[in-house]
DSSP file (Angstrom, degrees, kcal/mol; ACC not computed):
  #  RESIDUE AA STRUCTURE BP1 BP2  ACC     N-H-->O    O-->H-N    N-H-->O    O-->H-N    TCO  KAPPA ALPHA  PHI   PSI    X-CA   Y-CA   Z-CA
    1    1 A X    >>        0   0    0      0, 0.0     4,-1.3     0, 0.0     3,-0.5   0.000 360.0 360.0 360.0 -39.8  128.4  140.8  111.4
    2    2 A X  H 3>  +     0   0    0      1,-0.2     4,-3.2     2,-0.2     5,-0.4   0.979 360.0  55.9 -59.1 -52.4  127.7  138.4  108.7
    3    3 A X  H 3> S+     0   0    0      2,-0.2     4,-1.0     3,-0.1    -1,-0.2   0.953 111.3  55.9 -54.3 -20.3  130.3  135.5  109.8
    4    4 A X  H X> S+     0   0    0     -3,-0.5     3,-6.1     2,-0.2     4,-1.3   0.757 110.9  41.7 -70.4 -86.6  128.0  135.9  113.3
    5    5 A X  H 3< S+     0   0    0     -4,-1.3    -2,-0.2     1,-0.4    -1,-0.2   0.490 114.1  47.2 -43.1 -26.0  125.1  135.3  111.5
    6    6 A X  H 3< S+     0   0    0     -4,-3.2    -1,-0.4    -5,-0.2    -2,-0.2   0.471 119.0  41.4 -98.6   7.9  126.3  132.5  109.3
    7    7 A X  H << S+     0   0    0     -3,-6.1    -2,-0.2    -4,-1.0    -1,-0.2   0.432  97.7 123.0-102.6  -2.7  128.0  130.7  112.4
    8    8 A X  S  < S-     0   0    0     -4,-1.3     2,-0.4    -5,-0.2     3,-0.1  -0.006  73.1 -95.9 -42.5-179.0  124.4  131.7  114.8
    9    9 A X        -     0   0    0      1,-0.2    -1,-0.1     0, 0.0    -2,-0.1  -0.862  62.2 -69.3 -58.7 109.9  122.4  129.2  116.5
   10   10 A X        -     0   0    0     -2,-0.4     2,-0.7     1,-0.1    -1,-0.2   0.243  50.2-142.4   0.2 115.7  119.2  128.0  114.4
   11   11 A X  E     -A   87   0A   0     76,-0.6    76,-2.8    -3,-0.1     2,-0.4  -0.859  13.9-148.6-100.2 106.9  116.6  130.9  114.3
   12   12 A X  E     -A   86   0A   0     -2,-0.7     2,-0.3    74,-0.2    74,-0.2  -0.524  19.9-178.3 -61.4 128.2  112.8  129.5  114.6
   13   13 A X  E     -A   85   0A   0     72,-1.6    72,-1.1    -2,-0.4    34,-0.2  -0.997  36.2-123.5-118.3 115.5  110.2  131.4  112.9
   14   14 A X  E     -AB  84  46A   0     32,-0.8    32,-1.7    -2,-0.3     2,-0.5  -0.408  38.2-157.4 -14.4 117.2  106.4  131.3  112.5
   15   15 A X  E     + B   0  45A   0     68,-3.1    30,-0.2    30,-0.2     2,-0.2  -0.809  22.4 166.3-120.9 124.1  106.4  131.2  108.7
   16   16 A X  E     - B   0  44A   0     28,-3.3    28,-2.8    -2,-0.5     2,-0.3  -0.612  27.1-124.5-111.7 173.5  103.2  132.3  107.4
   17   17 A X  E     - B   0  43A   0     63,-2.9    63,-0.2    26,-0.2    26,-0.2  -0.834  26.2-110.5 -97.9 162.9  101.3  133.5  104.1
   18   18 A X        -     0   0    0     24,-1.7     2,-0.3    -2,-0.3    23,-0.3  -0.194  36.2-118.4 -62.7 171.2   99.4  136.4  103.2
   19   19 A X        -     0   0    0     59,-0.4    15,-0.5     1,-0.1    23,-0.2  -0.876  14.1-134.0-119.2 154.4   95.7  135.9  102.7
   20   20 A X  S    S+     0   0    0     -2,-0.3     2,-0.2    20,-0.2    -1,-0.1   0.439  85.1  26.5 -84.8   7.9   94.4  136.6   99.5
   21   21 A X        +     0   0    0     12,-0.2     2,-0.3    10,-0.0    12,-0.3  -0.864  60.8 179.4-163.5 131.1   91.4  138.6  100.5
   22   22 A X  E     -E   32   0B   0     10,-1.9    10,-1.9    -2,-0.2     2,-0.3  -0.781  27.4-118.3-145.3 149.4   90.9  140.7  103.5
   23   23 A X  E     +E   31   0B   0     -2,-0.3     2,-0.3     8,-0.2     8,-0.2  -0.734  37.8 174.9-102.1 163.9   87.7  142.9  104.4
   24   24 A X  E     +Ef  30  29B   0      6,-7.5     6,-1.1     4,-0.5     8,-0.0  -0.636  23.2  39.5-140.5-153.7   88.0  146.2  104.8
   25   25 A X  S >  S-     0   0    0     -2,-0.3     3,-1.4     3,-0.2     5,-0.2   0.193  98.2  -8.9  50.3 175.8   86.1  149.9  105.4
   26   26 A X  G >  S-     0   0    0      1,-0.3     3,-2.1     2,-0.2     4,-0.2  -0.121 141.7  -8.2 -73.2 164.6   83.3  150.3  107.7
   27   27 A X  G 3  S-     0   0    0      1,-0.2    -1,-0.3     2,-0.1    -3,-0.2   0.861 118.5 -85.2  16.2  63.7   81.8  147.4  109.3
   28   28 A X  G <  S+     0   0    0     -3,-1.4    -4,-0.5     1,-0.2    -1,-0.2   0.660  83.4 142.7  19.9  35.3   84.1  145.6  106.7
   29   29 A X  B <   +f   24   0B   0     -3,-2.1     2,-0.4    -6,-0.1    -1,-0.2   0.404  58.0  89.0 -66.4   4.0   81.7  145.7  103.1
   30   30 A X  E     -E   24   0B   0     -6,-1.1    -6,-7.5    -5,-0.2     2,-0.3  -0.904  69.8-151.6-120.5 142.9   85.0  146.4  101.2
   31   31 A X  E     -E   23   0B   0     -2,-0.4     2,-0.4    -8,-0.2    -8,-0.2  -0.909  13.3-167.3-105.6 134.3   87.4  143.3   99.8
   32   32 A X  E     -E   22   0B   0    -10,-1.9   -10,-1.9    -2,-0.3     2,-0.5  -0.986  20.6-128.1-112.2 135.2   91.1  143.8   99.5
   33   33 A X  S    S-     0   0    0     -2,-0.4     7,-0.3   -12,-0.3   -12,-0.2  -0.761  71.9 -44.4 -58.6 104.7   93.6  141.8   97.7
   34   34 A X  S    S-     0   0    0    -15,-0.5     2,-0.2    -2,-0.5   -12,-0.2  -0.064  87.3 -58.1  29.7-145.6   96.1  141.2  100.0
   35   35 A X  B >   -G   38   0C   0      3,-0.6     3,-2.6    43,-0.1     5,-0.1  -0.728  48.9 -94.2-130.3 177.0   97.5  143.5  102.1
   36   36 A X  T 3  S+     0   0    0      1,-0.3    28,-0.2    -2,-0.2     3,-0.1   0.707 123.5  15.7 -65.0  -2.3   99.4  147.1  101.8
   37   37 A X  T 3  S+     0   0    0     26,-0.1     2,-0.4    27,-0.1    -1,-0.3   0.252 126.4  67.6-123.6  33.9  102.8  146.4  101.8
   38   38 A X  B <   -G   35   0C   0     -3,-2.6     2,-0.8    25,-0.1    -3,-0.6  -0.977  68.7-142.0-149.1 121.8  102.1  142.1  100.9
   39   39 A X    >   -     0   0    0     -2,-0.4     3,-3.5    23,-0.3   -21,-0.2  -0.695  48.8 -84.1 -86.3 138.4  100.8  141.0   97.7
   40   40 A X  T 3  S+     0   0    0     -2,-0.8   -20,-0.2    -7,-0.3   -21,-0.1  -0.214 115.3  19.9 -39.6 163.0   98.4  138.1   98.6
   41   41 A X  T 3  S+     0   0    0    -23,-0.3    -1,-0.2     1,-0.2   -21,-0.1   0.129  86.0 141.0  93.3 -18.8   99.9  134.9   99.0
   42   42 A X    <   -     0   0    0     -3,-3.5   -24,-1.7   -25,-0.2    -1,-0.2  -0.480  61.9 -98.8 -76.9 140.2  103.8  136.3   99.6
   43   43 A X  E     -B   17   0A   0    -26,-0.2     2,-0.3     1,-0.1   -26,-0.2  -0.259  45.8-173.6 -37.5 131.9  105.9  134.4  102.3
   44   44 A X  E     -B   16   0A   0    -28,-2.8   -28,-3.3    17,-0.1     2,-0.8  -0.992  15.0-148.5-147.2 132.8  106.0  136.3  105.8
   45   45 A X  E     -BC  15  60A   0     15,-3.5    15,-1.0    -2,-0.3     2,-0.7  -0.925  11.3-145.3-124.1 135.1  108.0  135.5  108.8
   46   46 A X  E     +BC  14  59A   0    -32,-1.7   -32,-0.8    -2,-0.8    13,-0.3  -0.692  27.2 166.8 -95.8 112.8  106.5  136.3  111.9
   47   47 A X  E     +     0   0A   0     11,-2.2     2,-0.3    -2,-0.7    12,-0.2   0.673  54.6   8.4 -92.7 -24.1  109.1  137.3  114.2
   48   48 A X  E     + C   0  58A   0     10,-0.8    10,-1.2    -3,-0.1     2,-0.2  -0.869  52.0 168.1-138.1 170.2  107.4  138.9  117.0
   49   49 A X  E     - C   0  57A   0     -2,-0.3     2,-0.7     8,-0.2     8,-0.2  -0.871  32.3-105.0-173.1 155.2  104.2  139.8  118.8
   50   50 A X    >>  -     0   0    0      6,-1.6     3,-2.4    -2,-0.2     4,-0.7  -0.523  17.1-169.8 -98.2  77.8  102.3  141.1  122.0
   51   51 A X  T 34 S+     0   0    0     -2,-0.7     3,-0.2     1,-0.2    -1,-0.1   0.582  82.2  55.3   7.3 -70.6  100.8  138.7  123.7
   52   52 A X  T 34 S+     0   0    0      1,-0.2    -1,-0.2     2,-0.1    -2,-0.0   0.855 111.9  46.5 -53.5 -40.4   98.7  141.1  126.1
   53   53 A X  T <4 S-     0   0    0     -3,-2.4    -1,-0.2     3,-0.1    -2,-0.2   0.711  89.3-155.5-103.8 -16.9   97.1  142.8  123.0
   54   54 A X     <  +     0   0    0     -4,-0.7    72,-0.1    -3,-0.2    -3,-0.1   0.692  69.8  69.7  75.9  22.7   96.2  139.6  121.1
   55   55 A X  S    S+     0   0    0     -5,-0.2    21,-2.1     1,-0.2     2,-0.8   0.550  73.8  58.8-142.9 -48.5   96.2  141.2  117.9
   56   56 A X  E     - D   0  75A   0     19,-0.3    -6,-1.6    -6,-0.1    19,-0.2  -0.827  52.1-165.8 -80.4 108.5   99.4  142.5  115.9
   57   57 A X  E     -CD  49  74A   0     17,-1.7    17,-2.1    -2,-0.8     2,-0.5  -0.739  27.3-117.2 -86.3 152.7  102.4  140.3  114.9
   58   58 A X  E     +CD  48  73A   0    -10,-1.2   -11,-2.2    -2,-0.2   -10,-0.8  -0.789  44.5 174.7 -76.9 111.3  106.2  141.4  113.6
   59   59 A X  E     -CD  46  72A   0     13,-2.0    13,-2.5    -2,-0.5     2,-0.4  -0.886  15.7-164.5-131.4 143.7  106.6  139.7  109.5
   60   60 A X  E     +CD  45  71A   0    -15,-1.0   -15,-3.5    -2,-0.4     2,-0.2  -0.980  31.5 131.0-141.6 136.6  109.3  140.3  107.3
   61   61 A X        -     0   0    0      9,-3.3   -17,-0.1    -2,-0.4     7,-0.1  -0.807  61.2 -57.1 179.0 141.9  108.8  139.5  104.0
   62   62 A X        -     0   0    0     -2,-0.2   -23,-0.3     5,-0.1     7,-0.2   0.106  57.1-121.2 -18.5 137.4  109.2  141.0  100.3
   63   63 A X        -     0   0    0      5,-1.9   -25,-0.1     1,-0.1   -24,-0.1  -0.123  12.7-125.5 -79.2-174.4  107.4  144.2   99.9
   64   64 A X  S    S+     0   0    0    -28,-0.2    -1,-0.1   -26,-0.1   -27,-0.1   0.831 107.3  30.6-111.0 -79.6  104.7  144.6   97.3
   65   65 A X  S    S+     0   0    0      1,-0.1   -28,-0.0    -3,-0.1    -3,-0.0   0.924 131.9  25.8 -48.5 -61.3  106.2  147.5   95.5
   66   66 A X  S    S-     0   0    0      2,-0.1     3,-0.1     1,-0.1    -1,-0.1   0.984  91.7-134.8 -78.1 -46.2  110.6  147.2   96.0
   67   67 A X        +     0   0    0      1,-0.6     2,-0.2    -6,-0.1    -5,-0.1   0.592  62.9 124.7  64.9  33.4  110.5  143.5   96.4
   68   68 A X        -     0   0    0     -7,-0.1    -5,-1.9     1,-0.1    -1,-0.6  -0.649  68.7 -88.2 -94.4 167.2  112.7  143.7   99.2
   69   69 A X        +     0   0    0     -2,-0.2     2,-0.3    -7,-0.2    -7,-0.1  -0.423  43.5 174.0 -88.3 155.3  112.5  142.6  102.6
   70   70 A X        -     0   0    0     -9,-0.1    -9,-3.3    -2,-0.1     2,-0.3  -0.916  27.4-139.2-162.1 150.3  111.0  144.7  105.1
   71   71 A X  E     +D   60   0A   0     -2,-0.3     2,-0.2   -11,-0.2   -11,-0.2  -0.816  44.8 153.5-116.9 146.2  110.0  144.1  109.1
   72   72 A X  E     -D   59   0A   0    -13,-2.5   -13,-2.0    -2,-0.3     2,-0.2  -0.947  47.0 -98.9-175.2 156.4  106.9  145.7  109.4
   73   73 A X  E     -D   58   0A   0     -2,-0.2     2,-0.4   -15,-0.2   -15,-0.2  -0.530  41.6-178.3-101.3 155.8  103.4  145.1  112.1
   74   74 A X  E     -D   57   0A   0    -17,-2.1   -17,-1.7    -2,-0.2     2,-0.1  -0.994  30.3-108.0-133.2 129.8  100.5  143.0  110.6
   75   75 A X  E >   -D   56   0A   0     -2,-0.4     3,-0.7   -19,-0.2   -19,-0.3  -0.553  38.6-120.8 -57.3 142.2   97.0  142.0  112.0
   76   76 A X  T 3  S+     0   0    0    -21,-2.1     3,-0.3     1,-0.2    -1,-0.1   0.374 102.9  58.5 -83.6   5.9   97.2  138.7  112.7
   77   77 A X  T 3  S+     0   0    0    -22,-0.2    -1,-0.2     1,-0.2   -21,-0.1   0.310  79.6  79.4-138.9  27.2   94.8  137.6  110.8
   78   78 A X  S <  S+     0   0    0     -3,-0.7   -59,-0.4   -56,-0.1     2,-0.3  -0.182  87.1  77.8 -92.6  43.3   96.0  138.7  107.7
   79   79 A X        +     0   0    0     -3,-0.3   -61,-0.2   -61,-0.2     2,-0.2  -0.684  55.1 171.0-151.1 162.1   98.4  135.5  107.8
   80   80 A X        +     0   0    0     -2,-0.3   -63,-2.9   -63,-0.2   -39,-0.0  -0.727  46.9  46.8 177.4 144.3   97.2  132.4  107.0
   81   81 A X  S    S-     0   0    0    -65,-0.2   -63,-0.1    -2,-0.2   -66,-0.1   0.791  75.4-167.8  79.3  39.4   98.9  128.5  106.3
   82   82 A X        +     0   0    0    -66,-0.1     2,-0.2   -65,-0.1   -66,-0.1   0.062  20.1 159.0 -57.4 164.9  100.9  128.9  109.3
   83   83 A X        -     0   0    0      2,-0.1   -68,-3.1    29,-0.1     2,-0.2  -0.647  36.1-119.9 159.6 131.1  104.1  126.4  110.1
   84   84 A X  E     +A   14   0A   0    -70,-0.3     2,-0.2    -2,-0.2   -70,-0.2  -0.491  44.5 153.3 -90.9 136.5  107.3  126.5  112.3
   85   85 A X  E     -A   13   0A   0    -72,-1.1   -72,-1.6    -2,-0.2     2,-0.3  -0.835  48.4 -93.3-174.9 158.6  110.4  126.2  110.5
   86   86 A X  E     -A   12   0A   0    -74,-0.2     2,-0.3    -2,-0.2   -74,-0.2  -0.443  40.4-126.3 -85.9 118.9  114.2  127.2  110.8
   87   87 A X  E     +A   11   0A   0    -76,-2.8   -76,-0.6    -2,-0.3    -1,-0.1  -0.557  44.4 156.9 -64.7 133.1  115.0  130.5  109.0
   88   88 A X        +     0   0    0     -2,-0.3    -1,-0.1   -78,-0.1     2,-0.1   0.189  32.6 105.0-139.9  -0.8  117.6  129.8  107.0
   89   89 A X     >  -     0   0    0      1,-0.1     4,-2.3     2,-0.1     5,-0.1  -0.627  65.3-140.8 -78.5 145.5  117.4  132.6  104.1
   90   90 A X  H  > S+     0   0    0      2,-0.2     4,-1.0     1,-0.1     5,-0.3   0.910 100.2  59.3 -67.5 -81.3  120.6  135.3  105.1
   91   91 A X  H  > S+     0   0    0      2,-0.3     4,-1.3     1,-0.2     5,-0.2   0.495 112.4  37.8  -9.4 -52.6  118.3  138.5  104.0
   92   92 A X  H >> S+     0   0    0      2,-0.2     3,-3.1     1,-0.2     4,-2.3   0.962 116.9  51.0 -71.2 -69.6  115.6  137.5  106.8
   93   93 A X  H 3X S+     0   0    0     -4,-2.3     4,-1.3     1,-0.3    -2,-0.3   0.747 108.3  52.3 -40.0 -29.7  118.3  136.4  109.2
   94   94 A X  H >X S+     0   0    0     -4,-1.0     4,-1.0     1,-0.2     3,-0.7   0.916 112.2  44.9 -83.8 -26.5  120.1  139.7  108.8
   95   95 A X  H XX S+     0   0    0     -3,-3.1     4,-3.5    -4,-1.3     3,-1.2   0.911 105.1  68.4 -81.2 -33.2  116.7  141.8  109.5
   96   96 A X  H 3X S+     0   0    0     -4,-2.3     4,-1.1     1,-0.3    -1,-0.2   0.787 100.3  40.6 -42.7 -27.0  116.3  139.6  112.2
   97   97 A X  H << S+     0   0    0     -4,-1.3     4,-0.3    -3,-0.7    -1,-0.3   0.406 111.7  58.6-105.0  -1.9  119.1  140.8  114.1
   98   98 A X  H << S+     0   0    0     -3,-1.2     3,-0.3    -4,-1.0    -2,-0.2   0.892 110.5  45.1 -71.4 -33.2  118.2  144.5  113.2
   99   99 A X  H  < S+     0   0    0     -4,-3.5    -2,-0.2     1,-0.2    -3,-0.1   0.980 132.3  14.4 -61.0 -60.7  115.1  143.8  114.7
  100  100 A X  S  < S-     0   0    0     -4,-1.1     5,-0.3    -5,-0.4    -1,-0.2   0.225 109.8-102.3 -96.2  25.4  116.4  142.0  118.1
  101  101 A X    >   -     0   0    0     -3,-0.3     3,-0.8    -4,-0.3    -3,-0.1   0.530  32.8 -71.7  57.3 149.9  120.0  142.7  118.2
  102  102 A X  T 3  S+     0   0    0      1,-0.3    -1,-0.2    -5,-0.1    -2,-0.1   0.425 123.3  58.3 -27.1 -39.5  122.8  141.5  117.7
  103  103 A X  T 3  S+     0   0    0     -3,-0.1    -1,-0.3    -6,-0.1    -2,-0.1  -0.098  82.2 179.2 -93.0  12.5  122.9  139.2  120.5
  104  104 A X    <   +     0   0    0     -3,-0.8    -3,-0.1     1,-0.2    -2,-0.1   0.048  33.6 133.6 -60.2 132.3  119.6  137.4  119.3
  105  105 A X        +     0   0    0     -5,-0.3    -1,-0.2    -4,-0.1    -4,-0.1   0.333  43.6 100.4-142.9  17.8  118.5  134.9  121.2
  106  106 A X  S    S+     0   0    0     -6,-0.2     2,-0.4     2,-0.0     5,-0.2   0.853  75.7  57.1 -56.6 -41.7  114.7  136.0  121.3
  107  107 A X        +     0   0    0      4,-0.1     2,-0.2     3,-0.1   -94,-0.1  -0.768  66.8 157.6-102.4 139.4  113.0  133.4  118.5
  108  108 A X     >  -     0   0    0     -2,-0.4     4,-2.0   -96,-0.1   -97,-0.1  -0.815  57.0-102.2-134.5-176.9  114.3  130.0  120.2
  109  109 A X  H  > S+     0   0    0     -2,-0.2     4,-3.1     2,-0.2     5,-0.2   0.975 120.1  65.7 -65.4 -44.0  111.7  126.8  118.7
  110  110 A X  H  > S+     0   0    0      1,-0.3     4,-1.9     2,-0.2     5,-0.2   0.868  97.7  45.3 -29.7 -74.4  109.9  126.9  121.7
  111  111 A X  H  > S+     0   0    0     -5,-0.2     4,-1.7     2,-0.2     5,-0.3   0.796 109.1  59.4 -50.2 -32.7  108.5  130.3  121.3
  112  112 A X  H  X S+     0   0    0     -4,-2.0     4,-0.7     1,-0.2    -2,-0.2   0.762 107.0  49.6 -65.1 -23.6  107.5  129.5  117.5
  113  113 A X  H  X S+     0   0    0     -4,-3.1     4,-3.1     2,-0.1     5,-0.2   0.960 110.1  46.2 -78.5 -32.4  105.5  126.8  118.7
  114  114 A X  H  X S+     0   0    0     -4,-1.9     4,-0.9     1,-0.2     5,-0.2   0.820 115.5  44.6 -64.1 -19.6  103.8  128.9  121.2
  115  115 A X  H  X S+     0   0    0     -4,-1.7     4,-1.3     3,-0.2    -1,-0.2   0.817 114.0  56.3 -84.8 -32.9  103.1  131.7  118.7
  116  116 A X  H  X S+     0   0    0     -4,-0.7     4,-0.5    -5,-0.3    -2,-0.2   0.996 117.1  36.9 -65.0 -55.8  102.0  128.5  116.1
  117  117 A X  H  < S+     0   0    0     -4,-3.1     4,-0.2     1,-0.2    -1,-0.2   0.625 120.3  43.4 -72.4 -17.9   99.6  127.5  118.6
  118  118 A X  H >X S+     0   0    0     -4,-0.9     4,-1.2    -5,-0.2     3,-1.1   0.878 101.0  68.3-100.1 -48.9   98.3  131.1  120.1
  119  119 A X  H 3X S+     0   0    0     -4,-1.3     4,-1.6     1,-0.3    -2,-0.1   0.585  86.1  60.4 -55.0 -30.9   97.9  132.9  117.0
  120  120 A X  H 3X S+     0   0    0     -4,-0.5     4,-2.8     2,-0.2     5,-0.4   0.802 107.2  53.3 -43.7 -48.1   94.9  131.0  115.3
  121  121 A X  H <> S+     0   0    0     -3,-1.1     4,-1.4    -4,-0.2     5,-0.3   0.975 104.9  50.4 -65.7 -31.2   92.7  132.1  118.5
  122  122 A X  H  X S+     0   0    0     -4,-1.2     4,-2.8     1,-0.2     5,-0.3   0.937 109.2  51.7 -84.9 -17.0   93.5  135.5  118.1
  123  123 A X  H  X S+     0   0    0     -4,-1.6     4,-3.4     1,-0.2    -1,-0.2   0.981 107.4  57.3 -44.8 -38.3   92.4  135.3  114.2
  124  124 A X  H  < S+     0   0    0     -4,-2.8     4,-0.4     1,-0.2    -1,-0.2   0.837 108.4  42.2 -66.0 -21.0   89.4  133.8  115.5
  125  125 A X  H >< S+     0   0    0     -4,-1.4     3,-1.1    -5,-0.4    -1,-0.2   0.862 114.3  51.1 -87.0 -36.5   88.7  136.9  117.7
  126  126 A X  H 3< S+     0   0    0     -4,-2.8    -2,-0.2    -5,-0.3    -1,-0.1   0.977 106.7  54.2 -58.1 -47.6   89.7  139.4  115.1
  127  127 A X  T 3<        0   0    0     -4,-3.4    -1,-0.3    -5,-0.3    -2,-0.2   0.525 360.0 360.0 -64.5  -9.2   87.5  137.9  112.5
  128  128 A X    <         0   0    0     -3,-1.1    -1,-0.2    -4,-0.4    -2,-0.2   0.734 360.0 360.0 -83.4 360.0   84.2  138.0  114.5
């Protein structure tokens, strides 16, 4: 599997950070430092999302704790400094094809722009 992965087609990615401060608890009176598995600030590549529900994206990005990579769901507006760019690190690409299969042909640029461009509204809705 790796010689697939190092011959693949360019994979586009959202690549975002963590935010350094999040609210939290009821009606959100509590501050958190990043997030639980993300120390603020740490690189995240947004790999997925659901449209319909306009709130949770797919990130891989160094855990907090192991400081290995991990696919894991995120509110989308715990990300922040967003920007399309070509995955090029092996580690992500290889959870990238655990995530979408072998056969990936899901993250094309196209879709990273649309997700660069759609994802700021749904922060805006999350945050009111």
């Amino acid at each position: 599997m790796r010689a697939e992965i190092e011959n693949s087609l360019p994979i586009w990615a959202v690549v975002a950070n963590i935010v350094y401060e999040r609210k939290s608890g009821i009606e959100g009176k509590e501050i958190k430092i990043g997030t639980k598995n993300f120390n603020s600030g740490t690189k995240v590549y947004i790999i997925s999302w659901q449209p319909g529900l306009a709130e949770n994206i797919v990130v891989i990005g160094l855990e907090r704790r192991s400081k290995k990579f991990i696919t894991t769901y995120l509110r989308a507006d715990y990300v922040e400094n967003l920007r399309v760019k070509i995955v090029r690190n092996p580690f992500v690409v290889m959870k990238i094809y655990e995530f979408h299969g072998e056969k990936q042909t899901y993250l094309t640029e196209k879709l990273a722009n649309e997700m660069y461009t759609e994802i700021p509204s749904w922060q805006q809705k999350l945050r009111k």
